[in-house]
N, C-alpha and C positions, 0 to 999 in steps of 0.2 A: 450540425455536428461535424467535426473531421471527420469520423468515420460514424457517421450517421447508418451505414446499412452494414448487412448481414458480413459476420466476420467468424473465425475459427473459432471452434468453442474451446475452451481448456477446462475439465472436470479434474474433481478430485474428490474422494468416496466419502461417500454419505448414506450412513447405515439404514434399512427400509423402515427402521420400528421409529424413524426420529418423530418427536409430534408435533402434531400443528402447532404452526402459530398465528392468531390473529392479527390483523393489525389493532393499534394501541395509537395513533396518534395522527398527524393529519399533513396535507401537503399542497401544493400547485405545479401548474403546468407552461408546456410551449411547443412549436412545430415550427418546421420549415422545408423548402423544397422537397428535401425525401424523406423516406417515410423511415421513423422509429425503426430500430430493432432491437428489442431487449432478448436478453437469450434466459432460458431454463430450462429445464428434462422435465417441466410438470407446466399443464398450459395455463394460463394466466387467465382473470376474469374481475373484469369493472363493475362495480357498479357504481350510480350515480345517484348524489340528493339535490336536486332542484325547486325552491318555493317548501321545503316543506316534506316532499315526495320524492321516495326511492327506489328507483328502477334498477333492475339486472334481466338484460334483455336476456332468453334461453339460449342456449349453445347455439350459434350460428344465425341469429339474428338481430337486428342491428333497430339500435332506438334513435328516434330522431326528434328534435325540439327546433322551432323556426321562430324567429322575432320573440323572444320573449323576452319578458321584465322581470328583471333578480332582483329579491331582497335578500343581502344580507353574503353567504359566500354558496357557494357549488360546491361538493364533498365528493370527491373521488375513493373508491374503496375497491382497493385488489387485495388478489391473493400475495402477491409479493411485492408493492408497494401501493400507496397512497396518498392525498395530500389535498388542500383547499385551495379554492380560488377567489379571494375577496372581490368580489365587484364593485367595491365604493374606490378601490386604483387598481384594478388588477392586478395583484400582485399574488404571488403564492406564497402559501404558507406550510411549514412543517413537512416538508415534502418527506416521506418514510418509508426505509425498506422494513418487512414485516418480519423477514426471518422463518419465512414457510419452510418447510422442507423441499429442499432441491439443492442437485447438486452445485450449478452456477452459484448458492447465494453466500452474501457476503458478512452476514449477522448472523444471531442466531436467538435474535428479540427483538422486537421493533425499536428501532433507532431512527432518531431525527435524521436524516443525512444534510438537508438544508432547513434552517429556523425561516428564510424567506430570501423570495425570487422578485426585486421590484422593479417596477419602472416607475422613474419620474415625469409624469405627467401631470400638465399644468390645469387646473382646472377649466381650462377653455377643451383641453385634447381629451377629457372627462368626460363633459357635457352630454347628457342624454344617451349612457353609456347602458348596453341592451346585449342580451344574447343574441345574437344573429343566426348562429346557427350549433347545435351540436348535436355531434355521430357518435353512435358506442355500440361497439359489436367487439363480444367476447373481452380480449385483451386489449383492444386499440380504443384510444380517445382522440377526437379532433373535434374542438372549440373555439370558434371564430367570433369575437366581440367588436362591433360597433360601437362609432360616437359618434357625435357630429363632427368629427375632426378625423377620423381614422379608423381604422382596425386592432386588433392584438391579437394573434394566431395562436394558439395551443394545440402539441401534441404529447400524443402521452402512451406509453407503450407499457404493460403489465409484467414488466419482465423482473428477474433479478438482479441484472447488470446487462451492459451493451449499450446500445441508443436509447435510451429510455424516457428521454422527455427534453420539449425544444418550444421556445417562447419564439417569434418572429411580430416586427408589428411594423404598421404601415400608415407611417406618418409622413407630411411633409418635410418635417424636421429632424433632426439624428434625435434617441431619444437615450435617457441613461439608465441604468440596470445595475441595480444593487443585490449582489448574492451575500449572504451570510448563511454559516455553517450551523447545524446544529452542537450542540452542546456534547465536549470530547472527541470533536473532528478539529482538522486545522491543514490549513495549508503547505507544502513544504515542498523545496525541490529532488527529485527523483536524483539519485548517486548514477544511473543509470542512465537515462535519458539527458538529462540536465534541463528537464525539463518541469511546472510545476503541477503538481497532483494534491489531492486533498487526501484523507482518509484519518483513521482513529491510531494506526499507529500496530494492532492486534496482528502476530502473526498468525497466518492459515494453518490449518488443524485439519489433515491429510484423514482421518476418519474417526468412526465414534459416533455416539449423541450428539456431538456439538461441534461435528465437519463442517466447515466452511472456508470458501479464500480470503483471502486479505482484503479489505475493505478498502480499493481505493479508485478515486474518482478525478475526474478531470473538468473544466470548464470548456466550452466548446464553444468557439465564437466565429462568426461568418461575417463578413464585412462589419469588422466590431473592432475597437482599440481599448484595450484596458486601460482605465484610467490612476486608477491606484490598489495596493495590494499589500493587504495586512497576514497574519496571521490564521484570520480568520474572516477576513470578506474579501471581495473586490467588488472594483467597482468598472463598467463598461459603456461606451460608448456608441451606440449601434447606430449606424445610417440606415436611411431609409430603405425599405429590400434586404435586408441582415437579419441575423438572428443571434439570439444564443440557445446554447444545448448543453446538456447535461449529458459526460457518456459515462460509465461505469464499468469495472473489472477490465479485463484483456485490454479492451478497445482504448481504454485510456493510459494505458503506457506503451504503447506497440509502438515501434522506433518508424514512425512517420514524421512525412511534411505535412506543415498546416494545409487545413483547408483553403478553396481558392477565394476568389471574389464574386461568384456568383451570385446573381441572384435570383433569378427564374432557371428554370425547365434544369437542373442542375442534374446532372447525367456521371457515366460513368468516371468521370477525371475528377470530379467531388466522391467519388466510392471505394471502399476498402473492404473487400471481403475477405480477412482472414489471412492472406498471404505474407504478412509481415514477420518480423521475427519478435517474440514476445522476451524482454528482460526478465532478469530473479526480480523476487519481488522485496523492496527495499528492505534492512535491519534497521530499527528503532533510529526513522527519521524523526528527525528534527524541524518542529516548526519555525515557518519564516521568520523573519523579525521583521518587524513594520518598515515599509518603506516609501 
């Protein structure tokens, strides 16, 4: 992600009686060099369905799974988002914020944010495609899948906006990645930045029952070239050692330069903590037109 780590938070008030909300609907994942950071005023908490079986390890301790064989997909469930991981292509699905109560969030019901996260992988890059390994402690996910051909890296952060989720995989060949939006999102470029952000369009609602910022979202790519870009998906390019990431609220419109080309041990000159200056946040943008 550009700004993949810890950044300034911007709140805005959110009355203490507002009520829960579940999640309602499902999503996938990704990771790279640095680690997630989704932001909230309320802590976050995964749990996971693998085979069948669902774990939420106890506050501060962390579950582990090594070599194993998935049928079917992996089910990720937080408090303030969630979303699937099909193991027959890796790819994620429905990825969704829940609309918990907290002040960072950017809904106020669970909302698709992405309908699916793909990579194109040939059935050879497929082949004998296995859990290798996955970590889940509290709010944080990391899932490392195997093939006989490569890896695909997931991480996943339980937050309501910020760094909150990053695909990386490790093939010998560039591989391509298909985002598509959920349903009443769309792509558009920022008046602001001139740069291009996604979200629903909904101004933020300073307080109340139904406080929240504005919904919007960024694509995040590290040694990646977009390849084409609609209204409602793109499509990306990723070399080998690259990633894409998904950033959310502040962190996606803060008046930065892209990320670098890193691709290992990626340190402070790939990190943004907050120091940038944050734009208003756009009036009834306009989605792109295909191009």
């Amino acid at each position: 992600m550009d700004h993949t780590l810890i950044r300034r938070r911007r709140s805005v008030g959110v009355a203490a009686t507002i009520a829960a909300v579940t999640v309602a609907a499902v999503a996938l994942v990704g990771v790279a060099p640095a680690q997630a950071s989704g932001k909230t005023s309320t802590s976050g908490d995964y749990a996971v369905t693998v085979n069948g079986t669902t774990t939420n390890p106890a506050v501060g301790k962390e579950f582990k799974l090594k070599d194993t064989a998935v049928s079917g997909t992996i089910a990720v469930r937080g408090k303030h988002n969630g979303f699937d991981i099909r193991i027959a292509d890796l790819g994620v699905y429905d990825y969704t914020l829940t609309g918990a109560p907290d002040t960072q969030r950017m809904v106020t019901k669970p909302t698709v944010v992405f309908a699916s996260k793909v990579p194109s992988l040939s059935p050879a890059q497929l082949a004998s495609a296995r859990l290798s390994s996955l970590e889940v402690k509290d709010d944080t996910l990391v899932a490392i899948f195997g093939t006989s051909a490569g890896k695909l890296k997931v991480q996943a952060k339980d937050g309501a906006q910020g760094g909150v989720f990053q695909m990386e995989t490790e093939f010998a060949a560039p591989v391509s990645f298909t985002h598509t939006l959920g349903t009443g999102l769309f792509y558009f470029t920022n008046p602001y930045t001139g740069k291009i952000n996604f979200g629903d369009g909904t101004p933020a609602v300073a307080g109340g029952s139904d406080a929240h910022q504005m919904l919007l979202g960024k694509d995040s790519p590290q040694v990646a070239t977009k390849t084409s870009q609609t209204a409602t998906t793109t499509t990306w390019t990723v070399q080998p050692g690259g990633r894409m990431g998904g950033v959310l609220g502040e962190d996606a419109v803060e008046l930065s330069q892209g990320a670098t080309n890193c691709t290992s041990d990626c340190q402070a000159q790939n990190q943004i903590r907050g120091s940038l200056p944050v734009p208003p946040d756009p009036v009834d943008p306009t989605p792109l037109a295909t191009r």
